[in-house]
ROSE-4610 file (N, C-alpha, C; in Angstrom, 1 decimal, always signed):
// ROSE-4610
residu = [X/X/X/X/X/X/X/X/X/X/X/X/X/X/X/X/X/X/X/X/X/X/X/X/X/X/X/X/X/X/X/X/X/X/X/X/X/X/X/X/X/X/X/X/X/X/X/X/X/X/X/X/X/X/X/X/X/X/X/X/X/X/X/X/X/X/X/X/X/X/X/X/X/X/X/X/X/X/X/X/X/X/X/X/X/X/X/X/X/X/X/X/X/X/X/X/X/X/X/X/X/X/X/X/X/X/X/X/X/X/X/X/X/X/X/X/X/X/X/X/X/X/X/X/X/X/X/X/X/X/X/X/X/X/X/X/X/X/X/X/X/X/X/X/X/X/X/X/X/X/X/X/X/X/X/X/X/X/X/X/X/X/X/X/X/X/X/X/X/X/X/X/X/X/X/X/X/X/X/X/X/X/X/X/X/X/X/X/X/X/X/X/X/X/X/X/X/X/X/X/X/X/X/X/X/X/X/X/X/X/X/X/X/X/X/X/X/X/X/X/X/X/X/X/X/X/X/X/X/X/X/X/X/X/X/X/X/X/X/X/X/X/X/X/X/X/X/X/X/X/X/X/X/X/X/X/X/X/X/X/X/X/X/X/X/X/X/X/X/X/X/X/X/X/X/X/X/X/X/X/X/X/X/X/X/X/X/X/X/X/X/X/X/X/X/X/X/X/X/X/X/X/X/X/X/X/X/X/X/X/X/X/X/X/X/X/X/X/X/X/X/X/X/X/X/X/X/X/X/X/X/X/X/X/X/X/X/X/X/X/X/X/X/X/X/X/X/X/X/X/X/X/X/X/X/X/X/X/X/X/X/X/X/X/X/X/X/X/X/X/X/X/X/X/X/X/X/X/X/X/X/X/X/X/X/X/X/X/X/X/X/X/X/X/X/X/X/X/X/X/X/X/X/X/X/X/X/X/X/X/X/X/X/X/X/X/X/X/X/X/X/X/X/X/X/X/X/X/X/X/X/X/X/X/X/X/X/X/X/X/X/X/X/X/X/X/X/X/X/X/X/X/X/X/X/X/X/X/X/X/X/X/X/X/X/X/X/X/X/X/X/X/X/X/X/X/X/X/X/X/X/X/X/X/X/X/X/X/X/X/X/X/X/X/X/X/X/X/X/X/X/X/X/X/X/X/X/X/X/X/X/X/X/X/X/X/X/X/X/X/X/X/X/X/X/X/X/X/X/X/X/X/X/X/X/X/X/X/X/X/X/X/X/X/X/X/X/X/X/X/X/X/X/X/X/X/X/X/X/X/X/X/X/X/X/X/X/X/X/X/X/X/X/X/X/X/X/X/X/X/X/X]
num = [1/1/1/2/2/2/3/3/3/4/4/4/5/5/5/6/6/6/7/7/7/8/8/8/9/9/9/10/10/10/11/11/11/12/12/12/13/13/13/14/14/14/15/15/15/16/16/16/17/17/17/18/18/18/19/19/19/20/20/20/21/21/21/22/22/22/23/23/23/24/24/24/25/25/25/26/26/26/27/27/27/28/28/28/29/29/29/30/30/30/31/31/31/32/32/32/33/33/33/34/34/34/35/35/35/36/36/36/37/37/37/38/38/38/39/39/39/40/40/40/41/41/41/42/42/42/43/43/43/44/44/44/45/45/45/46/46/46/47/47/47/48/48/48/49/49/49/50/50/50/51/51/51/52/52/52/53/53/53/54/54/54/55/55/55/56/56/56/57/57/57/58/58/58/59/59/59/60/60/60/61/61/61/62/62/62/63/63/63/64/64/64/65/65/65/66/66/66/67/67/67/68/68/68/69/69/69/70/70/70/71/71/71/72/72/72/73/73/73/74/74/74/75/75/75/76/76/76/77/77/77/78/78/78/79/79/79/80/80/80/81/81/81/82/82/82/83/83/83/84/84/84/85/85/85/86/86/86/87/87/87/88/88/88/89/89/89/90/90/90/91/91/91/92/92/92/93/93/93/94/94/94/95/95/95/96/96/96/97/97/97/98/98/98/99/99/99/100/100/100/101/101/101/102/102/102/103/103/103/104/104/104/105/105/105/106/106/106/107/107/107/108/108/108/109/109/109/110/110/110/111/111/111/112/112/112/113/113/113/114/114/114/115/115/115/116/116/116/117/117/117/118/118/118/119/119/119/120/120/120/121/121/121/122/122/122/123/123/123/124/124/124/125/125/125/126/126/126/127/127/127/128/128/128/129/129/129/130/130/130/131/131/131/132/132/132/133/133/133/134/134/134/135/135/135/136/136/136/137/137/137/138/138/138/139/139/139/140/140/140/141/141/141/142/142/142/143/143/143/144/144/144/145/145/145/146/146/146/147/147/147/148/148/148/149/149/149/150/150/150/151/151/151/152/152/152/153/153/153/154/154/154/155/155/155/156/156/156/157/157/157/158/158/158/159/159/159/160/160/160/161/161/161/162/162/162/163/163/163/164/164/164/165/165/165/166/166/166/167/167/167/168/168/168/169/169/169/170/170/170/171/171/171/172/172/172/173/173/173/174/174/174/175/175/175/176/176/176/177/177/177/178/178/178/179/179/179/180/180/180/181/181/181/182/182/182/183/183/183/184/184/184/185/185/185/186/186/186/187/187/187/188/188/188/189/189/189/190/190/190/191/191/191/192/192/192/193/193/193/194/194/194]
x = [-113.6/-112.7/-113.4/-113.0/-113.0/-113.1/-113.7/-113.4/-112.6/-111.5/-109.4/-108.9/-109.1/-109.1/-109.7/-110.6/-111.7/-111.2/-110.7/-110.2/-108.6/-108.1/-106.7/-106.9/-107.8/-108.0/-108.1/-109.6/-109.4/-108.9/-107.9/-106.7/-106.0/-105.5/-104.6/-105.2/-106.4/-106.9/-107.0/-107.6/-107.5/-106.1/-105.1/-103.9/-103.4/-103.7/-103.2/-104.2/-105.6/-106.1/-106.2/-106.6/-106.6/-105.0/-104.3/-102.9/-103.5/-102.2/-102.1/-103.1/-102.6/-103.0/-104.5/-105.0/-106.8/-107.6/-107.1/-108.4/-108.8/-110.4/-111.0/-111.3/-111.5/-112.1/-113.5/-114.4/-115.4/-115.2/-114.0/-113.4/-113.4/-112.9/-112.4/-113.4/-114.7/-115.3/-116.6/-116.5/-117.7/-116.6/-115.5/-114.6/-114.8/-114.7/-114.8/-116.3/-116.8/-118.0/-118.3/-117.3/-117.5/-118.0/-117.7/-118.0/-116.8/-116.8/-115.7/-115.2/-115.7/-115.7/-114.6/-114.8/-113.8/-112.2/-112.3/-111.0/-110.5/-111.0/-110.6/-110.0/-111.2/-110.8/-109.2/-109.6/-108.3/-107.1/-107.5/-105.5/-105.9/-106.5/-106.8/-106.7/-106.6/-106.6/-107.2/-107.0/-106.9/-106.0/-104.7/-103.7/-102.7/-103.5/-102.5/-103.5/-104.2/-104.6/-104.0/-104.3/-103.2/-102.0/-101.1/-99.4/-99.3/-100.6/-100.5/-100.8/-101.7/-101.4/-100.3/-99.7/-98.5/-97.6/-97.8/-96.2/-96.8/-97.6/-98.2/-97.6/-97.5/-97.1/-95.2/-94.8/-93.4/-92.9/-93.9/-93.2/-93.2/-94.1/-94.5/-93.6/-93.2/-92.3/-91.2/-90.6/-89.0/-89.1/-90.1/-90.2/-90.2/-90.6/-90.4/-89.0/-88.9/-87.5/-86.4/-86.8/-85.8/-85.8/-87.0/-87.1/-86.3/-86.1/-85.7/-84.3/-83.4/-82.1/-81.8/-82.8/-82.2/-82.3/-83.1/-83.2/-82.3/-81.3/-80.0/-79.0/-79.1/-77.9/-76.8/-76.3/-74.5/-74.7/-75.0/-75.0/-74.3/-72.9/-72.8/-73.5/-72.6/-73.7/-74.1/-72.9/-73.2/-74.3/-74.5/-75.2/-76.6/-76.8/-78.2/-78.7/-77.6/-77.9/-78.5/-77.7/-77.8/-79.2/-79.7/-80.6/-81.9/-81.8/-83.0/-83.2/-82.0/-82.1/-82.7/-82.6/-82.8/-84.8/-85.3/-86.4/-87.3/-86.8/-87.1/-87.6/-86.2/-86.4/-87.6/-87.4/-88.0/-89.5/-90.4/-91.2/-91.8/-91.2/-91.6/-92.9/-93.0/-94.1/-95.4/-95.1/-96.3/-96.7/-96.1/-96.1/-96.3/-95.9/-96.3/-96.9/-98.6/-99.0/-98.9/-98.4/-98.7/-97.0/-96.0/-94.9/-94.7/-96.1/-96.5/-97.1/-97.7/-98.8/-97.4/-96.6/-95.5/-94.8/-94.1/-93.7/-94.1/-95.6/-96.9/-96.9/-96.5/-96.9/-96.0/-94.7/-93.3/-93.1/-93.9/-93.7/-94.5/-95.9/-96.5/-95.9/-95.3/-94.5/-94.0/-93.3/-92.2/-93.0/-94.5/-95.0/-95.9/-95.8/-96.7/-96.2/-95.7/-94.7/-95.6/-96.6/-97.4/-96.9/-96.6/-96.4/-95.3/-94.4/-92.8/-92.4/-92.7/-92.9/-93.0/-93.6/-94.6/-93.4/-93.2/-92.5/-91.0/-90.1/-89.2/-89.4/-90.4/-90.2/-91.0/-91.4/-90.9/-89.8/-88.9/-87.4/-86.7/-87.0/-86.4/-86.8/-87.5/-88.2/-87.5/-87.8/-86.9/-85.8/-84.6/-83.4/-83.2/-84.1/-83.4/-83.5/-84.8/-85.0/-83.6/-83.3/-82.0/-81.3/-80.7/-79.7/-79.7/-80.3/-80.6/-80.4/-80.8/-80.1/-78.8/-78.5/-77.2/-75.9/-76.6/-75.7/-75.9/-76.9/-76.8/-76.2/-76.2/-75.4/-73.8/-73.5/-72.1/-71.5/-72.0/-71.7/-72.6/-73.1/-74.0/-73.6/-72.5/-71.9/-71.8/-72.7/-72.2/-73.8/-74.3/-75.5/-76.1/-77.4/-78.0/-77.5/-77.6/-77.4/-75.9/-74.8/-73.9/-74.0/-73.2/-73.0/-72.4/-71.5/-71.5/-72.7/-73.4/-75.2/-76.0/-76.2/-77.2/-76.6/-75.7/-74.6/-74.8/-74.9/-75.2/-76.6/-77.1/-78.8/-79.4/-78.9/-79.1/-78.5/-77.4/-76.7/-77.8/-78.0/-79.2/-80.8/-81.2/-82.4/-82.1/-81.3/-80.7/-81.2/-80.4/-80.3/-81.4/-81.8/-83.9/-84.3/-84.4/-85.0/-84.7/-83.5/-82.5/-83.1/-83.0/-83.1/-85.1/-85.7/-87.1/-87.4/-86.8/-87.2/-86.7/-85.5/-84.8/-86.1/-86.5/-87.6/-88.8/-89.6/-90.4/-90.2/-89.2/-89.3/-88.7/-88.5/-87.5/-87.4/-88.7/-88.8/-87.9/-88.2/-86.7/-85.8/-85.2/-83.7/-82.9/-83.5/-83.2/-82.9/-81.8/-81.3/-82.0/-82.1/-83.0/-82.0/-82.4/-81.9/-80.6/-80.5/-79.2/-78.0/-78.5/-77.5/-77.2/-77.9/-77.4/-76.3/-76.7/-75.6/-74.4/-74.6/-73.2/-72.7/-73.2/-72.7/-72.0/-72.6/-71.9/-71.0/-71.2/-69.7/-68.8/-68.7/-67.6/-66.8/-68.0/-67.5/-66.6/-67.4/-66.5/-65.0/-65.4/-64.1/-63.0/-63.6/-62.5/-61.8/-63.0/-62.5/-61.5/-61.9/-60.8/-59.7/-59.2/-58.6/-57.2/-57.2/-55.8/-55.5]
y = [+47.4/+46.6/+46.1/+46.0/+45.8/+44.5/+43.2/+42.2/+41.7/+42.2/+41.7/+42.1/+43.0/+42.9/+41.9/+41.7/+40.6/+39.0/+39.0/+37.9/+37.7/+38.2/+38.4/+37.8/+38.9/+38.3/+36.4/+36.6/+35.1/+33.9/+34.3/+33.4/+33.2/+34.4/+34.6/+33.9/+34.0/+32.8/+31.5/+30.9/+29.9/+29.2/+29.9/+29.1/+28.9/+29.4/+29.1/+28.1/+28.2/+27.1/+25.6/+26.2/+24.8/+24.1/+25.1/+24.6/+24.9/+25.4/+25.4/+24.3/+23.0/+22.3/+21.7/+22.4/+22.0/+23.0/+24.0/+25.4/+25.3/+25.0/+25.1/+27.0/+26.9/+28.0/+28.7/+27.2/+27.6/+27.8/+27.3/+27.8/+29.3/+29.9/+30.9/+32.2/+31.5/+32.4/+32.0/+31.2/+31.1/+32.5/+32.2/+33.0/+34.6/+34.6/+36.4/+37.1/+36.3/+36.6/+37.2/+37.0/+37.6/+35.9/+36.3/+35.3/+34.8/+33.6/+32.7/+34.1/+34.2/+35.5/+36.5/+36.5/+37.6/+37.2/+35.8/+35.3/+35.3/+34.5/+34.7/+36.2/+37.3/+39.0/+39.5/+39.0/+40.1/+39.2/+38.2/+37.1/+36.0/+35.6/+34.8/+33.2/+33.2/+31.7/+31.5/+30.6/+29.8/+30.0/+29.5/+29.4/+30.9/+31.5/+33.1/+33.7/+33.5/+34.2/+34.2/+32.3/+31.8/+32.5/+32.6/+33.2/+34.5/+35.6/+36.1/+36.6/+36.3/+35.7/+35.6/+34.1/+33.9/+35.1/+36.1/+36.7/+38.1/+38.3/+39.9/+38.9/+38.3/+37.3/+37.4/+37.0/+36.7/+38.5/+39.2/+40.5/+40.9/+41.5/+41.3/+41.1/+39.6/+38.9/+39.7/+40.0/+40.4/+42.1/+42.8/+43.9/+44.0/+43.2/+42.5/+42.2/+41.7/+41.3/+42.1/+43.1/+44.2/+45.3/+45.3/+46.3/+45.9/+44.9/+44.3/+44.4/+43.7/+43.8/+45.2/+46.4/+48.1/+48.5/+48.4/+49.0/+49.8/+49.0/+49.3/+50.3/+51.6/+51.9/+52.0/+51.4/+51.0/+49.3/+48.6/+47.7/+47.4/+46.2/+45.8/+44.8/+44.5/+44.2/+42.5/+42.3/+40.2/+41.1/+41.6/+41.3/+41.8/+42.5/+42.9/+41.2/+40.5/+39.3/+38.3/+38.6/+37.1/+37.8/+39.2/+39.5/+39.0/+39.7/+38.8/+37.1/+36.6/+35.7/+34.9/+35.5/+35.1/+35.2/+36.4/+36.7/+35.7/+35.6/+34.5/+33.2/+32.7/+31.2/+31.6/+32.1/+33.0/+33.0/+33.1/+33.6/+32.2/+31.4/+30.1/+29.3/+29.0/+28.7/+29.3/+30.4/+31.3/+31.6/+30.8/+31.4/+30.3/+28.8/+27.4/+27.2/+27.5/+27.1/+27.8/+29.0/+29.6/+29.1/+28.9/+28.4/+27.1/+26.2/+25.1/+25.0/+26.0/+26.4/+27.3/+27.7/+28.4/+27.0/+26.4/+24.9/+24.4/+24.5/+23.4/+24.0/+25.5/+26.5/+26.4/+26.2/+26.4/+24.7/+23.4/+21.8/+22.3/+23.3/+23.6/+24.2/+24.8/+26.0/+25.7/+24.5/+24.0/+22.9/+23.1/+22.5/+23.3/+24.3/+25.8/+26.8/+27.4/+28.7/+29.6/+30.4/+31.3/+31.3/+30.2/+30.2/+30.3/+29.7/+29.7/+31.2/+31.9/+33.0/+34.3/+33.9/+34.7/+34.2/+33.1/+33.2/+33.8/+33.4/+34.2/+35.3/+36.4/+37.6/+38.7/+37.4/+38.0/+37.5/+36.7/+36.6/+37.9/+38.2/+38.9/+40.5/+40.8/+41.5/+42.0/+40.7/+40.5/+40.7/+39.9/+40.5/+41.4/+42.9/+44.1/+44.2/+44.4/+44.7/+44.5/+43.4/+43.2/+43.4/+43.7/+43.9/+45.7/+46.4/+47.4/+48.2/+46.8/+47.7/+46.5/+45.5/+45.3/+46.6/+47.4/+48.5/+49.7/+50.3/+51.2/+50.8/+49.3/+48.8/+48.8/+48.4/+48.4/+49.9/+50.9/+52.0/+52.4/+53.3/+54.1/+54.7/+54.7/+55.0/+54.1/+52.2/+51.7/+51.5/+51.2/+51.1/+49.9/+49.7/+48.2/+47.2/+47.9/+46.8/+46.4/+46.8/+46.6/+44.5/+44.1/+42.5/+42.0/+42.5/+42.1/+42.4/+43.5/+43.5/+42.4/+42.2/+41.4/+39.6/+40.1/+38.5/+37.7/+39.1/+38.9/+38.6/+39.6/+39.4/+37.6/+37.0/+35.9/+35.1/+35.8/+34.6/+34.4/+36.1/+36.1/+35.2/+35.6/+35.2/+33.3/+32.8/+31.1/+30.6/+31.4/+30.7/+31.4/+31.8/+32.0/+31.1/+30.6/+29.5/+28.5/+28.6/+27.0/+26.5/+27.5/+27.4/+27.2/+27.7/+27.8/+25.9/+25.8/+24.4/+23.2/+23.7/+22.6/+22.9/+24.1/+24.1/+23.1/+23.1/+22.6/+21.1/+20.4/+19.2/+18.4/+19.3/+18.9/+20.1/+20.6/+21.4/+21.6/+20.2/+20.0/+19.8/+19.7/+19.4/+20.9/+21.3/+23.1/+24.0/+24.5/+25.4/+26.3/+26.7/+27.4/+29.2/+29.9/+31.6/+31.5/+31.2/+30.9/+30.2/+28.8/+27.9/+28.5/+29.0/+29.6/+31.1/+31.5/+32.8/+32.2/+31.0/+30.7/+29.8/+29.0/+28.7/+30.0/+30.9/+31.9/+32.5/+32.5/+33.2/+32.2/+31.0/+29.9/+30.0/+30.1/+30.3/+31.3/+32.8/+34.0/+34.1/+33.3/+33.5/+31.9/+31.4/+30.6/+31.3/+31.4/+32.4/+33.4/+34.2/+35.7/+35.4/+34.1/+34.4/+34.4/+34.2/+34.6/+35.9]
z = [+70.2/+69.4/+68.1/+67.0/+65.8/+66.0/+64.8/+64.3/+64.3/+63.9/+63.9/+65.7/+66.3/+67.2/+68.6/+68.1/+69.2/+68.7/+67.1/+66.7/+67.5/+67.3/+68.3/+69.7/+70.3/+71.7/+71.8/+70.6/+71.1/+70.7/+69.8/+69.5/+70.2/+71.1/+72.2/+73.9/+73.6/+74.9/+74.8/+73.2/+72.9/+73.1/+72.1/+72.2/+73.6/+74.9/+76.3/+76.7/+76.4/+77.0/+75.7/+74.7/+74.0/+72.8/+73.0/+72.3/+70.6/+69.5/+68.4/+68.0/+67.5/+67.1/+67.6/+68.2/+68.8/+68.6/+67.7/+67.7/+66.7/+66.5/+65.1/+64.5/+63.2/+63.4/+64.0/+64.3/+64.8/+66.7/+67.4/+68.2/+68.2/+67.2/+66.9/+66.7/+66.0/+66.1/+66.9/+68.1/+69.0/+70.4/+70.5/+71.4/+71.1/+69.4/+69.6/+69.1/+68.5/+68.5/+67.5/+66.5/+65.0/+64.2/+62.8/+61.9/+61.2/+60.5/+59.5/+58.6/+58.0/+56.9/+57.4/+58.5/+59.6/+59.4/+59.5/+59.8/+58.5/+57.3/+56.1/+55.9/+56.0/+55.8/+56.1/+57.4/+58.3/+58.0/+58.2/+58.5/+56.8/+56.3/+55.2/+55.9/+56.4/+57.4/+58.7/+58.8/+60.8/+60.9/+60.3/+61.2/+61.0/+59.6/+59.5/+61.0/+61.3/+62.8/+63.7/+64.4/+65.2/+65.4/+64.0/+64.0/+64.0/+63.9/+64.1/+65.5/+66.1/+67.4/+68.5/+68.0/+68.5/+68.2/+67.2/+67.1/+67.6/+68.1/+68.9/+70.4/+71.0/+71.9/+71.9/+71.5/+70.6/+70.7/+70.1/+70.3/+72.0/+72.4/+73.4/+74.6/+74.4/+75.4/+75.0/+73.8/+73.2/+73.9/+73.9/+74.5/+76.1/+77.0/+77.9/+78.8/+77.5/+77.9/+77.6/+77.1/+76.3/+77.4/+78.1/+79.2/+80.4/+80.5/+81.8/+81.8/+80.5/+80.4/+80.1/+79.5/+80.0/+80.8/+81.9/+83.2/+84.3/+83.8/+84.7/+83.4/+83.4/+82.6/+82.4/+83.6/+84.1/+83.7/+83.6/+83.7/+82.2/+82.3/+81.4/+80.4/+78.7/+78.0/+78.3/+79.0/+79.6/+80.7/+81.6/+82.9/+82.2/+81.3/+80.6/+80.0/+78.8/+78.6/+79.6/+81.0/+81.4/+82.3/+82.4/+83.5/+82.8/+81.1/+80.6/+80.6/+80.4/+79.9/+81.5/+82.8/+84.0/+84.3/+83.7/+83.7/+83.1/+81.9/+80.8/+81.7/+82.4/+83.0/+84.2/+84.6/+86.1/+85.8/+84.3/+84.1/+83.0/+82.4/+81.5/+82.1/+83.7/+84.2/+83.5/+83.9/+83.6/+82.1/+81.3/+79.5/+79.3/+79.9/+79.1/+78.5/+78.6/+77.3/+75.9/+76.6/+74.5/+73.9/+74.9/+74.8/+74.0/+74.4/+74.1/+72.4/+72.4/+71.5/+70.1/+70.4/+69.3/+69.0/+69.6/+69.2/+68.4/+69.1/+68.0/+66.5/+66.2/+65.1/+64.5/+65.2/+64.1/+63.7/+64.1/+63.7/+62.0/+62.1/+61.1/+59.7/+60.3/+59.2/+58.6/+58.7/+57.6/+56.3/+56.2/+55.4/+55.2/+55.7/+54.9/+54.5/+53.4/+53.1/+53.7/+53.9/+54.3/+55.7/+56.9/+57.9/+58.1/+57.6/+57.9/+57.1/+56.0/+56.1/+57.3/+57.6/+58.6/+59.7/+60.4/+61.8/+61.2/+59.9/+59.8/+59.8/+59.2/+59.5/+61.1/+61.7/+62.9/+63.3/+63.5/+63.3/+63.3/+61.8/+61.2/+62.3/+62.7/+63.6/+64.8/+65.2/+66.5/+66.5/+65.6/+65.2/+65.5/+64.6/+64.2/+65.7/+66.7/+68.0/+68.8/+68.8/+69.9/+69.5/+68.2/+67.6/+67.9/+68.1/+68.1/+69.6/+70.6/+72.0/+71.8/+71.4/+71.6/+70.7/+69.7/+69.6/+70.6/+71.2/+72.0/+74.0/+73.5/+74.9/+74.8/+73.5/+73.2/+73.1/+71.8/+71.9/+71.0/+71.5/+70.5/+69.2/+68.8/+67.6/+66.5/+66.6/+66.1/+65.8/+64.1/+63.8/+64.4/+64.3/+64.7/+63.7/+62.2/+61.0/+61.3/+62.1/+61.8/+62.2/+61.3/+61.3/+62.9/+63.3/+64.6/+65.8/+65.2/+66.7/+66.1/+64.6/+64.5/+64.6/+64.6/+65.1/+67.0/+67.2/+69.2/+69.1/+68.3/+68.3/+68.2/+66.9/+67.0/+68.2/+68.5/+69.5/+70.8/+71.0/+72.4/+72.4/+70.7/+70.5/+70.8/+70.3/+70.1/+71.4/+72.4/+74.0/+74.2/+74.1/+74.6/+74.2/+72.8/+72.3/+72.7/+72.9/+73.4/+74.7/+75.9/+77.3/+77.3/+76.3/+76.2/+76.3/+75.0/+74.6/+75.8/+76.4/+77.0/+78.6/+78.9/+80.0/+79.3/+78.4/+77.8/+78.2/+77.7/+77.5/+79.2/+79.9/+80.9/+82.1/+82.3/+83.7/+84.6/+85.5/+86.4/+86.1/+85.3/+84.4/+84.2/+83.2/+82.7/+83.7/+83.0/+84.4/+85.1/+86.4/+87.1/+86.6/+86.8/+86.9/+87.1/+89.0/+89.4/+88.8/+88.6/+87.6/+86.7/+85.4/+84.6/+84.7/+86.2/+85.9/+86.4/+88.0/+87.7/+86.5/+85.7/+84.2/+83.7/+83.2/+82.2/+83.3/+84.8/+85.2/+85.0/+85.6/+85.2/+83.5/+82.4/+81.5/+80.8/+81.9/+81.4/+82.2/+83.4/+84.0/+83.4/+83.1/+82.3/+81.1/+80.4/+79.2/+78.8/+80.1/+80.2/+81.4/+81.2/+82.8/+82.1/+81.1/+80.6/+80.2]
């Protein structure tokens, strides 16, 4: 592994054990075992590391989760939504702290254009991603750019975020897998029953 690479790693261990807001850069380079000079080179920051970091993480999870909800190629486009969106809850335990640690990154961003930069265009990333099997789930004839995939895309990405944050702040509270699928059946079967 390269410099940029060993720096990655140990951003990506730091942020689970010591959260965003607690990594120095000398953290950063007692973990990978390069030098300051490193961090400046490859990312031009601490915190352009960090986010970059968090969003090799952020992708990661979106590929994850993209695998899970195609798995089934019969499966309709709600039972793919709600199967990720079930893995997601199923799996939050196990992600807390870097879950903890992206929270901490995105309070940052709105007082750094370089950062808030940077998390929109993995946004923007992500987007095209879902938006991209939400066209080959609906019909393959219909582009990813078209306005209604990248419309669903955000809508899917929202309630990840939504259900993310509401686990964060409120463990026991936040729907478990199950509650959530019967929620969206209640609601689809309300919806369509006319």
């Amino acid at each position: 592994m390269g410099h940029r690479e060993e720096l990655l790693a140990a951003a990506r261990r730091l942020l689970e054990d010591k959260g965003y807001a607690h990594i120095t850069a000398r953290d950063l380079v007692a973990a990978s075992g390069t030098n300051l000079h490193s961090i400046g080179y490859h990312f031009g920051s601490k915190a352009g590391l960090l986010n970059a970091a968090i969003g090799q993480v952020f992708e990661e999870w979106t590929d994850t989760l993209a695998s899970i909800a195609m798995a089934d190629p019969r499966a309709t486009p709600v039972e793919r939504g709600r199967r990720a969106w079930a893995a997601m809850l199923d799996n939050l335990p196990a992600t807390r702290n870097l879950l903890l640690s992206y929270v901490e990154a995105l309070a940052q961003a709105e007082r750094t254009v370089s950062l808030r930069e940077q998390f929109a265009e993995q946004y923007r990333r992500c987007r095209q991603k879902v938006a991209t099997l939400v066209a080959e789930t609906i019909d393959g004839d219909i582009p990813a750019d078209d306005p209604r995939c990248l419309a669903v895309a955000s809508f899917v990405i929202a309630i990840c975020d939504g259900l993310s944050v509401q686990w964060l702040l409120d463990p026991a509270g936040a729907p478990t897998s199950e509650e959530l699928t019967s929620g969206l059946e209640a609601m689809w079967s309300a919806s369509f029953a006319r």
